[in-house]
N, C-alpha and C positions, 0 to 999 in steps of 0.2 A: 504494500500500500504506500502512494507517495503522497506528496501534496496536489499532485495535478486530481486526484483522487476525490478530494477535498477542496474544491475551490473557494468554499465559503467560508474554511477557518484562515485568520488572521497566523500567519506561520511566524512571525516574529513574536511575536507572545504564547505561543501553545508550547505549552512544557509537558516533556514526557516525563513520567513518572519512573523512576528506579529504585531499587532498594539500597544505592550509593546515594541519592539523595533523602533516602529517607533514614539514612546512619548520625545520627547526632554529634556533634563535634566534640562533647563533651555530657556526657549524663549528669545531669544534678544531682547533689549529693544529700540536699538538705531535705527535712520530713517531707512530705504534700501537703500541701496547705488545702485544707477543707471548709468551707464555706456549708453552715446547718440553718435551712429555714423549715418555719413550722407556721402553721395556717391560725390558730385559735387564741383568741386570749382569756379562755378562762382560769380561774387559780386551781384547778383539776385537768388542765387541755391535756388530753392523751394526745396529742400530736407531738405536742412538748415533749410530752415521755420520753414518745417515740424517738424523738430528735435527742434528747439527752442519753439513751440508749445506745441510737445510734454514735453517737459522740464519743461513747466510752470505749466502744468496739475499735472504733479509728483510732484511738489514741496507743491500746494497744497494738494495735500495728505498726506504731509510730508516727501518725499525723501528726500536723499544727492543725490545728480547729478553734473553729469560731462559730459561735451559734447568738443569729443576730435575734433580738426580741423585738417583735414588732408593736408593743403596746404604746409606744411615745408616734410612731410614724402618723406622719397626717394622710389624708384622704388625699387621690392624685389630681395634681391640680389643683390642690387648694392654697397650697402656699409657693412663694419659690422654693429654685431646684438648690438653693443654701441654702436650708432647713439644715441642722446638724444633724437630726437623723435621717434625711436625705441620703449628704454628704457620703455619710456613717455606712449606709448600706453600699451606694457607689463602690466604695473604696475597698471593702470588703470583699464586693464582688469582684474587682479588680487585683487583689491582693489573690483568691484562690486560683486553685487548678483543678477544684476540683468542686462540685458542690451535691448537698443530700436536702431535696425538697420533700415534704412531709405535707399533706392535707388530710384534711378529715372530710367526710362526703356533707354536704350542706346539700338538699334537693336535686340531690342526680349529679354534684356536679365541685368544682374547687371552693373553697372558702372565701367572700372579700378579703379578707386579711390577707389570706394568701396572694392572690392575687394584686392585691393594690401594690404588695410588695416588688412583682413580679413587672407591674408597670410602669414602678418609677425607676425601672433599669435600664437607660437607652439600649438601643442594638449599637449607636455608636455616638462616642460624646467627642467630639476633635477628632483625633487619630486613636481613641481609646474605645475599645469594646471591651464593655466590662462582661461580656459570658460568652463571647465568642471562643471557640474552641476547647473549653473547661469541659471537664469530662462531667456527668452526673448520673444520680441516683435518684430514682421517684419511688417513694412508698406513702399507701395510705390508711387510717383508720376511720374504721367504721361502729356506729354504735350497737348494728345489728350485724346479720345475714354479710357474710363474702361476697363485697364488691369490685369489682376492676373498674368501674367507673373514673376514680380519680388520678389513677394511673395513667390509664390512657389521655386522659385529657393533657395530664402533665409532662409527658411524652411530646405528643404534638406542640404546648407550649415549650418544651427544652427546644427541639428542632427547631421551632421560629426562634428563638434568640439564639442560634447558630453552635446549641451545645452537641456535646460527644454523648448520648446516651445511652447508658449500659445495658446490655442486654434482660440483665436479671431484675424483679422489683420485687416491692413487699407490699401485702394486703392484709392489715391484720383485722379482724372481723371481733365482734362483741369484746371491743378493745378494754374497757370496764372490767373483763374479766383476767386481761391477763396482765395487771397488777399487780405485784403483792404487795402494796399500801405502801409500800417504802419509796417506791419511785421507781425501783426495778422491775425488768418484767420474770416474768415465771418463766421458768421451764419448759419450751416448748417446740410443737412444729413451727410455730410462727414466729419464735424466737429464733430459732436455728435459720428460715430462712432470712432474716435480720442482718445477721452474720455472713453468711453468704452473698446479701447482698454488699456491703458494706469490705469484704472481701475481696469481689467483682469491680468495687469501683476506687480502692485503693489498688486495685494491679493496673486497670486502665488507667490512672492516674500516672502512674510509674512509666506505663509505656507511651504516655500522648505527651504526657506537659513538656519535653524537651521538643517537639516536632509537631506541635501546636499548630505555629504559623503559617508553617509547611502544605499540612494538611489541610487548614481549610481556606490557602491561597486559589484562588478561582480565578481562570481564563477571562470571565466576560467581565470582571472588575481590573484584570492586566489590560485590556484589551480598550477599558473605558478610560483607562489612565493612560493611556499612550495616544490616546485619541485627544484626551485634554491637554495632552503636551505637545503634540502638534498642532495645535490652534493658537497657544499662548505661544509657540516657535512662529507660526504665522504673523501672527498680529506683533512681532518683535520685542515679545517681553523679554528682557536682558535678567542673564543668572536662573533661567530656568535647565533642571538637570532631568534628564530621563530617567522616568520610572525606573528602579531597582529589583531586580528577582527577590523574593523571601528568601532566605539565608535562614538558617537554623542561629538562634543566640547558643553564646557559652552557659556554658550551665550558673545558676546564681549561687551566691556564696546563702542565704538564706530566705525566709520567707521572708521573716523584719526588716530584710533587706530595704523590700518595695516599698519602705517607708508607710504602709496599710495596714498595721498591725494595732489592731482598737480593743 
């Protein structure tokens, strides 16, 4: 197959994929930084649980984790985007590589809280995307009967905000029950799969965040960048440079590094 093949793709920007370009220059050495939201604010929210649950399992694996609490955030759009818990969430998300979203089923479907969370996250703020590429995990609880309702929905919201999402999730069903008052959960199948997932998203974690950029580099945003640069080359803007290939970064020296550490 050549280019003549192919008349419609732009050859100067279409990148072939290999597994030399997809070799990391350097593997990061430091935890994964984990990014925990949960949907509920009540002073019992088993989502919470769930997310401090989950929290504990990552740490023994050796995450950095963060688990942001949504009770101070305003409603979207109601205030500016410097609100400090704005700010606070931004930067968090920006700071991970990795993140574990948690709702509980509100009428078929994710929680406001959850959600409002989800929408004060641009897909891109300047040259920053705060969930572009971040691997993730979705699990949800329910007060009854085993649903996949909120999973899937949260699924299709990771992929719009341009996340890595894990194959595996959790559905824990008459989540009330599986408590044991302390804030742990019990013993169980639905614990075990917890683990598993939480396992699943600290390996993807490991294998994406050095080759992040890499991967979710797309043809028609190369292709729309060099289109803009030829226009402002036209119209003789001076000190413009041509778009750059993605390059893989050096590995960072830590998470605190990125100055996001709240």
């Amino acid at each position: 197959m050549t280019m003549q093949d192919l008349p419609h793709i732009a050859a100067d920007v279409l990148d072939t994929p290999t597994l030399a370009k997809l070799a990391s220059p350097a593997n990061s050495s430091h935890p994964p930084c984990i990014l925990v939201l949960y949907g509920s604010l009540r002073p019992r929210s088993f989502s919470r649980k769930l997310a401090l649950e989950a929290e504990r399992i990552l740490r023994r694996f050796g995450a950095e984790t963060r688990v942001f609490g949504p009770h101070e955030l305003p409603i979207l759009d109601s205030v500016p985007t410097n609100h400090p818990e704005i700010q606070q969430l931004r930067a968090l998300s920006s700071w991970s590589e990795g993140q574990v979203w948690v709702s509980p089923e509100r009428h078929g479907s994710v929680t406001a809280v959850f959600k409002n969370q989800i929408d004060w996250l641009p897909l891109e703020e300047g040259r920053v995307r705060p969930t572009q590429g971040r691997t993730l995990a979705v699990m949800q609880v329910s007060g009854g009967s085993q649903s996949f309702n909120i999973v899937n929905a949260l699924r299709v919201l990771g992929r719009w905000m341009r996340m890595v999402v894990i194959p595996n999730q959790s559905s824990v069903a008459k989540a009330w029950q599986e408590s044991d008052g302390t804030g742990w959960m019990k013993p169980s199948s639905f614990y075990d799969r917890v683990v598993d997932v939480m396992e699943e998203l600290f390996k993807f974690t490991l294998m994406v965040r050095d080759r992040s950029d890499y991967l979710v580099d797309r043809y028609s945003e190369r292709k729309g960048a060099a289109k803009a640069h030829a226009l402002l080359v036209a119209a003789g803007v001076t000190e413009v440079t041509a778009p750059a290939p993605v390059v893989l970064e050096p590995a960072k020296a830590s998470c605190c590094a990125r100055g996001a550490c709240c």
